[in-house]
C-alpha angles and dihedrals in degrees: 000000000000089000086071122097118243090259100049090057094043082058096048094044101034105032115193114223095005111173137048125288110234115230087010114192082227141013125191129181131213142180171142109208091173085054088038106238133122126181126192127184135197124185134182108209124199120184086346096301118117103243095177136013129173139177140206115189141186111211153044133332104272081048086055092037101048096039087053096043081053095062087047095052097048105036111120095004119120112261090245092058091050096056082068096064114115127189086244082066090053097046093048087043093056084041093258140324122223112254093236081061108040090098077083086052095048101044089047089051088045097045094060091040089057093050082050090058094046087048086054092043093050094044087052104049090044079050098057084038100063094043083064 
């Protein structure tokens, strides 16, 4: 661990908008199982601005670390926006994350822009129901 940066480890120890939202607006999954992480989003979107986003994970430090940096990087900005996010954005964010270790970086990035997509495909779909 003490090759990690400060706040890598603020982030591990202390994660931001750790748990699950209950009736979330969109949920999206990621994951490695041979590597042995698993990332799951939830968001709550208002007027196309995430208003909420949390995260559960199943894995190591920079997995932690990177999946909570990602909520705190996209709270209160518009969904459009946070389909931008890389996981360069969340390395430099965290003040770098060692290559070997940027898969942490990239299912944490996917994961919430799975549960964006399901946002989109629920609002959609709500959408066409009510123009029933």
């Amino acid at each position: 661990m003490n090759m990690l940066g400060n706040k890598i480890l603020d982030h591990f120890e202390n994660p931001r908008n750790h748990g699950e939202i209950q009736e979330a607006d969109g949920i999206g999954y990621a994951g490695k199982p041979a590597k042995g992480i698993t990332i799951k989003m939830s968001v709550k979107v208002e007027k196309g601005v995430i208003k909420d986003v949390k995260f559960k994970t199943a894995g190591c430090a920079l997995s932690i670390a990177s999946a909570s940096m990602v909520t705190e990087l996209v709270k209160d900005v518009a969904v459009d926006e946070a389909l931008f996010l890389s996981p360069g954005d969340v390395s430099q964010a965290l003040g770098g994350i060692p290559e070997e270790k940027m898969h942490c970086s990239e299912l944490a990035v996917e994961a919430l822009y799975k549960a964006l997509t399901n946002y989109r495909t629920r609002s959609i779909n709500s959408t066409n129901q009510e123009g029933k």
